[in-house]
Every structure is written in structure tokens, then in C-alpha cells.
N, C-alpha and C positions, 0 to 999 in steps of 0.2 A: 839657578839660585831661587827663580821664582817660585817655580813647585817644591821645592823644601824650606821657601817659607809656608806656603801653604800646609805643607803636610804639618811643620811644628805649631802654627797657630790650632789644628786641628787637634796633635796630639796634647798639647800644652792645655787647650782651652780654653783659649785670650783671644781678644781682638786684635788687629793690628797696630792701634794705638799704644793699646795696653802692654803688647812686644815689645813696640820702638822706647816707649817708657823704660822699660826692663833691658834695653841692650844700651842707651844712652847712659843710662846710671852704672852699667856692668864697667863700660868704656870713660866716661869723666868722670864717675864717683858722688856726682851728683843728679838733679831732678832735671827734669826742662818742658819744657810746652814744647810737645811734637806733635802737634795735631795736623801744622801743614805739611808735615814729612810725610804723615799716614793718609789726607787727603792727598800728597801728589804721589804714592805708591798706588792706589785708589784708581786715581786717574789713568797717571801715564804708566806706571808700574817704574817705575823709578827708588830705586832703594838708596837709604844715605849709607857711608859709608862703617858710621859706628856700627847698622843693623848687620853690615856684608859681614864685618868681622866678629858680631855677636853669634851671625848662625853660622860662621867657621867656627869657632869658640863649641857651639855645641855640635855641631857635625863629629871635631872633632874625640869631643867626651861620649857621643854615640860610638865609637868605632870601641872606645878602651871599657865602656860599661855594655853586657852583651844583652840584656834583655832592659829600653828602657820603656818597651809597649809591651806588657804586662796580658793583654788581655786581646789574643789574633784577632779576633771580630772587630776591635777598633783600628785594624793598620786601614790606612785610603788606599785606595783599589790605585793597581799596579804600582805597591810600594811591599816592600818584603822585608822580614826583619832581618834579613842581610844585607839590605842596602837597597 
């Protein structure tokens, strides 16, 4: 789970704050101060669990939309647009 956060921060374009922001709100519907979610990701690599089930959420809208890296030069090395 760790390296397909990594790869969607890269694909996306965001920081890791800026994700947990965007999966917190996907998940309660509202805002919150995640900044020591994204400092203890940081740290210890410790993911909460709103972000586990945001990047299943898009994992699984990756599998049903077949091209959602547009452009092969930008996939991260040893990552393929099949998975």
C-alpha cells in the first residue's frame, strides 16, 4: 500500500498532506487538520485508515477506467499501465 501511495501522490501531483486532506473529506464529508497523520506517514510510514480505504476507493476506479496515465513517460519505474 505504501508504494501505490507513492505512485498516486506522484500521479495525482499532491503532497501527502494534501491526499490525506482529500481522502478524509472523500471518507467523513468534511475538512480536518491532518497534518500529524501525514507527519507520522513521514515518519514511521503509518497510514490511517480513512487514507487505506481512499486508495482502495481509487485502486479500485483504476482497474474499471483503462487509461488513467495519459501520458507513458509519466508511469514511475517498475509500475505499468496494467498494474
Amino acid at each position: 500500500m505504501q508504494l501505490y501511495l507513492i505512485a498516486t501522490l506522484d500521479r495525482l501531483r499532491v503532497d501527502v498532506e494534501y491526499f490525506f486532506r482529500m481522502a478524509y473529506i472523500w471518507r467523513f464529508g468534511k475538512p480536518a487538520n491532518v497534518h500529524e497523520d501525514a507527519v507520522s506517514w513521514r515518519i514511521h510510514g503509518i497510514l490511517p485508515d480513512y487514507a487505506v480505504k481512499y486508495l482502495l476507493h481509487l485502486q479500485g476506479e483504476r482497474h474499471e477506467v483503462p487509461d488513467l496515465i495519459p501520458d507513458p513517460a509519466h508511469v514511475p519505474v517498475g509500475f505499468t499501465r496494467e498494474g
